[in-house]
C-alpha positions in Angstrom: 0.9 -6.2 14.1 3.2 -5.1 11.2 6.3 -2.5 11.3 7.4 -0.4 9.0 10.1 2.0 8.4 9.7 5.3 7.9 12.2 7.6 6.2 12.4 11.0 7.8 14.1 14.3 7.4 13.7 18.0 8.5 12.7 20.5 6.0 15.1 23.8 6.2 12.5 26.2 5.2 9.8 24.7 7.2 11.7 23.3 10.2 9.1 20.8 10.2 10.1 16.7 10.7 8.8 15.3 7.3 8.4 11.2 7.2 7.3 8.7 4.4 7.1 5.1 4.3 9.1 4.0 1.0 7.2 2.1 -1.4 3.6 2.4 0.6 2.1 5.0 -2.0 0.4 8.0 0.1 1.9 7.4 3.8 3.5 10.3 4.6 3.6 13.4 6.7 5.2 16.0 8.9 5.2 17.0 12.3 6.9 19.7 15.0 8.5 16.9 16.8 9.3 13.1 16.0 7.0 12.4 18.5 4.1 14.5 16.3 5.6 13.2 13.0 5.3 9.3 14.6 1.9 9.5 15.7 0.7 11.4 12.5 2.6 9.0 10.5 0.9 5.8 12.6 -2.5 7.6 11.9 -2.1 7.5 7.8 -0.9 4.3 8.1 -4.2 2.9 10.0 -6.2 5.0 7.6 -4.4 3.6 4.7 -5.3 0.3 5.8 -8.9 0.6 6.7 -9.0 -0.6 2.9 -6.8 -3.7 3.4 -3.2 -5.0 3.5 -1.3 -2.9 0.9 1.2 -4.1 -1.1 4.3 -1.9 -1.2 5.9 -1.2 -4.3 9.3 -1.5 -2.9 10.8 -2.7 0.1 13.3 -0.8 2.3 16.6 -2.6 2.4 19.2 -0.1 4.3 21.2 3.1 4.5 24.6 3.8 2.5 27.8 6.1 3.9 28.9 7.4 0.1 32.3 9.2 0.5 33.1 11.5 -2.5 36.4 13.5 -2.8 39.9 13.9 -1.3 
């Protein structure tokens, strides 16, 4: 079994969920709810690796508060 993170945020023109996995080239996709976006986003990921173990590009390390101004 191998986790992964997935990056998500929600399109303002859309109002879709929209998710990709960063550095694992093609896995990403969108969904209604979180719960749609998960399972769509577990179901790339299983096709993905129907042709093996990939090997990500990058590797997700964190999440950064930047404070700018005043």
């Amino acid at each position: 079994m191998k986790i992964y993170t997935a990056v998500v945020e929600k399109c303002p023109d859309t109002n879709l969920y929209v998710g990709y996995i960063p550095g694992f080239s093609g896995a990403h996709s969108q969904g209604k709810t979180l719960d749609e976006l998960h399972n769509n986003l577990k179901e790339v990921i299983q096709m993905l690796m129907e042709d093996g173990e990939p090997s990500l590009e990058t590797e997700f390390v964190g999440i950064q508060n930047i404070t700018v101004g005043a």
